[in-house]
N, C-alpha and C positions, 0 to 999 in steps of 0.2 A: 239638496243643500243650497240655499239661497247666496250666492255669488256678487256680493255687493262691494269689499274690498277690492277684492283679487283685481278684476278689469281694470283699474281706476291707475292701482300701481303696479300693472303690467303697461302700462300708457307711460307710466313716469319711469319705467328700468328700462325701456325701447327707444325712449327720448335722452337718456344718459349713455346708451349704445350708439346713437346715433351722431352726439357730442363728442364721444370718446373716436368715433371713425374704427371701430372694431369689424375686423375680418372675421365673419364667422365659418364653423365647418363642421357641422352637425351632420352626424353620422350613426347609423345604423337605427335609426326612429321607427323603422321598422320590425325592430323587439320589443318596443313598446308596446302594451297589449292596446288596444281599441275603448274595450272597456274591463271591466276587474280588478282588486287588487294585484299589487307588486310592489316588492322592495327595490331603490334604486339605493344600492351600494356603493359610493361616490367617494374617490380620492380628496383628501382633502390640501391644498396649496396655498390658498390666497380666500380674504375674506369675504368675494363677489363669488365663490363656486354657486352658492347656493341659487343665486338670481341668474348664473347663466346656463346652469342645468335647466332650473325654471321653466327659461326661453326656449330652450333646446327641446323641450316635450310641448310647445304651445301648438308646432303644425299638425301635431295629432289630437289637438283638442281635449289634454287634458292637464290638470293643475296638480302640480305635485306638492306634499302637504309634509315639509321636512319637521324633524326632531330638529331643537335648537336648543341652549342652553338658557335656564332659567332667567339669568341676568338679562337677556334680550326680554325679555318677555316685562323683566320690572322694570327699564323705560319708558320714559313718562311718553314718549312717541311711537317708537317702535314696538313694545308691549299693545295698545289697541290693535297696530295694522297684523300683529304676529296672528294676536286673536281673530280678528277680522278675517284671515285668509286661511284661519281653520290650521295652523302650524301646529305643533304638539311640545308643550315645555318639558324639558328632559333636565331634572333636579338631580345632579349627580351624585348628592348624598342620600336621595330617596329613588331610585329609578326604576320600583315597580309600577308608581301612577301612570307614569309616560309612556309604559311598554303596555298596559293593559290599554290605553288611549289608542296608542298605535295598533294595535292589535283590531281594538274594534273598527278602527276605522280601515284595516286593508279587509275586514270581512265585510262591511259595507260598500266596497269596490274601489276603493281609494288608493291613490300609490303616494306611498310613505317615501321620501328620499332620508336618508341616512347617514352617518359618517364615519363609517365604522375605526377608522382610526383614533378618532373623540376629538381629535386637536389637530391642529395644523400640521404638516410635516413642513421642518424648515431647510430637511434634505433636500425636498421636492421628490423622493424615494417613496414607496411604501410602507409604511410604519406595521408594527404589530398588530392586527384589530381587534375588536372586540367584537361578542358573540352576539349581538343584540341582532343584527341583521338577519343571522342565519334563525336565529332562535322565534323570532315574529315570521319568517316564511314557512319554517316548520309547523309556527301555531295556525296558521293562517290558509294552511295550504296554495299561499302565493309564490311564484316564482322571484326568482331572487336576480335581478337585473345588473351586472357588474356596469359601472360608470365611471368615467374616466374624465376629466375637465384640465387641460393644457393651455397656460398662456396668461389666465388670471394671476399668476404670480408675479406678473409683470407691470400691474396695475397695483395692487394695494396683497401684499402680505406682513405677515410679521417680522418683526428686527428690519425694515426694510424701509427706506420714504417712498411714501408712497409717488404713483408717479399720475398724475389726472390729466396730463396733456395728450393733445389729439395727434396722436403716434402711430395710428392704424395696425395692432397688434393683432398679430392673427391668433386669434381662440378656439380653441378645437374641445368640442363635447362628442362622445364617443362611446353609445350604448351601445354593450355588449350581448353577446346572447345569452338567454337566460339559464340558470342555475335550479332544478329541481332537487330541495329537500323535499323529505318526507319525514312526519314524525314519528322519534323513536330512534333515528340515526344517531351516531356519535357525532354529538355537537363539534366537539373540537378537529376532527376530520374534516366536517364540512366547513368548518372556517379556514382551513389549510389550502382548498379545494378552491373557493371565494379568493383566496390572497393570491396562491396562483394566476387564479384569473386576471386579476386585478394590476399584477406583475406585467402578466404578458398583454395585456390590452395599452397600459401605461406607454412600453419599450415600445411598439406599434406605433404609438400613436406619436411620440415621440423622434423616432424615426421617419416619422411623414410630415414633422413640423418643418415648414418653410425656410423660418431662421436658422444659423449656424448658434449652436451654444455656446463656441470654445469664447474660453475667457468671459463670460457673460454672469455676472452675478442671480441669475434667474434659473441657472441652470444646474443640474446636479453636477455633481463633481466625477461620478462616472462619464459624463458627456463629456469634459475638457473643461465645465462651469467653475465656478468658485463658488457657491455654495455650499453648506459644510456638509463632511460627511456623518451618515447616522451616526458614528461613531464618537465623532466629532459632538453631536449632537447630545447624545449620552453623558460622554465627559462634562460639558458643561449645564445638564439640567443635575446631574450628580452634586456638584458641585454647589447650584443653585438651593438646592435642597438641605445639603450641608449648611450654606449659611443663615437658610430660617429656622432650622434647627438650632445655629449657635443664639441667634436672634433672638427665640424664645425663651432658651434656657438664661441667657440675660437680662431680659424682663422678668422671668419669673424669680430671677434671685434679684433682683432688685425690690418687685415688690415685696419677700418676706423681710427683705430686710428694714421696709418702710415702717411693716406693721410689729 
């Protein structure tokens, strides 16, 4: 596969690292396989995970080829380089094209990064995930690489200003050991299995982070953070969801009453 994007703006995300004065602390690159497919299963925190996973598999020389939402892909910028570096669009109302994509390409040797949460957590917690991970390592007979990214939360997340000054934050990426499905296992076991992991590689990594949380808006609210909890989190997407519902059903009685 002819690698014409990818180099150009791995120069331009090294050069924004390098801006940024980020402490990096990449660990366990050695579950990375050399060559073959694999799924990297990655927490989701902050909107830079995916470029610093990225970086985090570049000293084993190889380019991880994430699922991303379609809207990135319809940017009139971002859309070419997504293309460009081989990414895979994952259309959330139709999401078999982007699992058979993904598919071919970890049997082609390719390592897919993933999100298995689908969205942000704004806990900074583990969210629920979805099967998508487990269910392409089953197809694929690839191992399934739990991933962990620390720190990006503190540069640019959601509900949050973002923050671009050179603050030297230390970022921690943190591949875990790998997870063998097999096809034909109870899917929903081995996503139980994944989230575990996922759990406890998190609290690790966590626990080994430099900074203190307490009081820190970056931080979970189990740590001492102010961040809200899942729970916390729930009540207000509940909520959220209640008002485009009222929203809808207000338009909708408006327009018959137009016509």
């Amino acid at each position: 596969m002819a690698e014409i994007v990818y180099p150009p703006v791995v120069v331009a995300i090294k050069t924004l690292w390098k801006y940024l004065g980020l402490k990096f602390d990449f660990q366990g690159q050695e579950n990375l396989p050399k060559e073959g497919g694999a799924v990297l299963a990655i927490n989701h925190i902050g909107y830079l995970d995916f470029a610093l996973v990225g970086t985090a598999a570049l000293p084993v020389n190889r380019y991880v080829r994430f699922m991303a939402k379609k809207e990135i892909f319809d940017h009139k910028i971002a859309g070419p380089l997504m293309r460009g570096m081989h990414h895979i669009s994952v259309d959330r109302s139709n999401g078999s094209t982007s699992f058979v994509a993904a598919l071919r390409a970890l049997r082609a040797g390719e390592i897919i990064g993933i999100f298995p949460e689908a969205t942000i957590s704004r806990s900074f917690e583990i969210k629920e995930l979805k099967t998508g991970a487990v269910r392409l390592a089953m197809g694929s007979n690839s191992p399934v690489i739990p991933t962990v990214v620390w720190g990006s939360q503190r540069i640019i997340t959601k509900k949050v200003k973002a923050n671009w000054g050179r603050n030297k934050f230390p970022i921690t990426v943190h591949f875990g050991e790998p997870l063998i499905f097999t096809k034909g296992e109870d899917v929903d076991a081995a996503e139980a299995i994944l989230r575990k992991a996922l759990i406890a590689l998190l609290h690790k990594v966590q626990d080994e982070y430099p900074d203190s949380p307490k009081g820190e808006r970056w931080a979970p609210a189990r740590l001492g953070g102010t961040a809200p909890t899942p729970e916390q989190v729930e009540i207000e997407w509940a909520e959220h969801l209640a008002r485009k519902a009222e929203l809808e059903r207000k338009l909708e009685t408006e327009n018959k009453e137009e016509k």
